[in-house]
Structure formats: structure tokens, C-alpha cells
C-alpha positions in Angstrom: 51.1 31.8 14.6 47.5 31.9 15.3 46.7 32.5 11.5 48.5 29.1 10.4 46.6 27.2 13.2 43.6 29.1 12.6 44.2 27.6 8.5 44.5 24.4 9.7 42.0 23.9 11.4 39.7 25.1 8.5 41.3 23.1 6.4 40.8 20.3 8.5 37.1 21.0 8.8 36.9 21.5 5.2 38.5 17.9 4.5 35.9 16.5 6.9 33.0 18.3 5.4 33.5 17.0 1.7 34.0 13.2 3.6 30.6 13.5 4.8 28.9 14.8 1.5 30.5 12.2 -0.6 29.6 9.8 2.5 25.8 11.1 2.2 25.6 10.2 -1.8 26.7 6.8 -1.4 23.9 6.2 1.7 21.7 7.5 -1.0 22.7 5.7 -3.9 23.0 2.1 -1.7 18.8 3.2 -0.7 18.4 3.4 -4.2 19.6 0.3 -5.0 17.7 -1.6 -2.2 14.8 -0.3 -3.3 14.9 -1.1 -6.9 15.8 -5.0 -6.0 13.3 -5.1 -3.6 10.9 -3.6 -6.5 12.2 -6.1 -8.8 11.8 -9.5 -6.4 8.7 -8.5 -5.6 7.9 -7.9 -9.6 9.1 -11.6 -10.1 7.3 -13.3 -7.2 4.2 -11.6 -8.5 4.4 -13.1 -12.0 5.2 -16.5 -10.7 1.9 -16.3 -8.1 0.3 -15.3 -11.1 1.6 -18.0 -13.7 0.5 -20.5 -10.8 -2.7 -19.2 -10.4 -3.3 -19.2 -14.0 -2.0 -22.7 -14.5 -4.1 -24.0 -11.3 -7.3 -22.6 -12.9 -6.4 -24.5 -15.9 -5.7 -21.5 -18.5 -3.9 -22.1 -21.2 -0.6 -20.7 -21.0 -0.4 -20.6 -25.0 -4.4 -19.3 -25.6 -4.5 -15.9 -27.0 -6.5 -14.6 -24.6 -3.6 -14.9 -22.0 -1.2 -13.0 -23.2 0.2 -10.2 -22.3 -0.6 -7.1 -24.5 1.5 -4.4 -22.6 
């Protein structure tokens, strides 16, 4: 008798062991994400500050000179 409930109850803690490891990658991959689209907003606003600024100082957005060699 002991044996079965002894085997259940490792089961049962077996069961909840895999929940959290497969609960801990997907935290991790959700903080992933988050970062890379914050990375990426702040990526776009810092072109559009930059294409302002450039377009407020009066560059040409066409000249040679302002493009982009990368």
C-alpha cells in the first residue's frame, strides 16, 4: 500500500516539476520578446528624431552626403 502511494505521489511531483520548467521557458521567451520590441520602437523613434533633425537643419533628404552607407 505504501509503495503505490509512495508512486503517486512522485508522480505527482514529477507532473508538477515539468509544469514549472515548461512554465519557466515561456517567462523567458515572453522577456525576450519585450525586449526586442522595445529595442525595435526605440530603433524607429530614433530614426524619426533623426530624420526631423535633419530636415529642421535643412539637409537634403536626397544629397549624397546623407545617406546611409551601412
Amino acid at each position: 500500500m505504501a509503495l503505490i502511494v509512495v508512486t503517486g505521489v512522485l508522480g505527482l511531483l514529477a507532473t508538477l516539476a515539468v509544469a514549472f520548467v515548461t512554465l519557466a521557458q515561456l517567462e523567458r521567451r515572453a522577456s525576450r520578446q519585450r525586449l526586442y520590441a522595445t529595442k525595435a520602437t526605440l530603433l524607429a523613434r530614433s530614426g524619426i528624431e533623426d530624420a526631423l533633425a535633419r530636415l529642421s537643419a535643412g539637409q537634403d533628404p536626397e544629397a549624397e552626403s546623407t545617406r546611409y552607407r551601412g
